[in-house]
N, C-alpha and C positions, 0 to 999 in steps of 0.2 A: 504494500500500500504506500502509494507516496502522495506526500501533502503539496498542494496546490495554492495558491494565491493570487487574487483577482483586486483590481481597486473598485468594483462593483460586486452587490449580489448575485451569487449563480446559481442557480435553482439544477439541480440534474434529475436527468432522467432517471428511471430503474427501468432494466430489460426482463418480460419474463420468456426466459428460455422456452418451457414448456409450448407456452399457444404462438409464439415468437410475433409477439404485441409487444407494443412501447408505452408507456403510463408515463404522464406527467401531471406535475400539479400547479404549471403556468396558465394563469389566466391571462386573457388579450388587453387586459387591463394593467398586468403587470410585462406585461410587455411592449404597450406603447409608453410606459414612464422610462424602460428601461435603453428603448431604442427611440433616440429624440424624428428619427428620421419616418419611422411609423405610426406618429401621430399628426392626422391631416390640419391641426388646425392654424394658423393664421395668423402672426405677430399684430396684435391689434394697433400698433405704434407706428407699424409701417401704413396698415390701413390710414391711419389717420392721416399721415403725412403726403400718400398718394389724395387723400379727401382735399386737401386744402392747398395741393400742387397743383395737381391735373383733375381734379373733380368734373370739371366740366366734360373732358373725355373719358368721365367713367374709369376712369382707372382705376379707383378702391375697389368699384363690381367685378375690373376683370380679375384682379388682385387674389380677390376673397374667392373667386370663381362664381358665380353669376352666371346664369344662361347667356349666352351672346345674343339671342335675340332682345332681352330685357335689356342688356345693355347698351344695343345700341337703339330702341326706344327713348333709354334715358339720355343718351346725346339728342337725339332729333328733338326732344322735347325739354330740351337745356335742363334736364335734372326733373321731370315730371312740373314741371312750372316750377322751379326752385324748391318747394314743399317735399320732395322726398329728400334734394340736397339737403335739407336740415336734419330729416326723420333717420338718413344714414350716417352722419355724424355720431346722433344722439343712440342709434342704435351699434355702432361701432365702439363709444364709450362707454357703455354700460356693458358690451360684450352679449349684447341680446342679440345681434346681426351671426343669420343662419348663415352658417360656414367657418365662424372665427373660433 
């Protein structure tokens, strides 16, 4: 037996011979904390700063990911008449905006 060391938690497997099945007891939950790159979601800071850069070309929608059809409605119609320019803000700072 030799000992091992990681600068993270490592969860192992156990193999059972017998049915030659693999049992773990990782959850997807502990493995999007563990793996920054498998969790989808969206630096709300960047959003923000695409909001108040390029807002008007929709760039926080494309950002966050956004239908491209909704986005580029939101350009034609310079941000829903301004009234969602503000709702996306306010929903990007509170982290209630679906995708972040």
């Amino acid at each position: 037996m030799s000992a091992s060391y990681a600068s993270f938690p490592v969860k192992r497997a156990t193999v059972n011979n017998i049915e030659n099945s693999v049992s773990t007891d990782i959850s997807e939950d502990e493995i999007a904390e563990a793996i920054p790159a498998a969790s989808s979601g969206k630096d709300k800071w960047v959003a923000a700063a695409l909001w108040f850069v390029l807002g008007g070309f929709a760039a926080h929608r494309w950002y966050i990911g956004s239908p491209w059809y909704w986005n580029v409605l939101y350009i034609i119609t310079f941000g829903f008449f301004i009234v969602g320019h503000i709702i996306d803000i306010v929903q990007i700072l509170t982290d209630s905006y679906p995708g972040l």
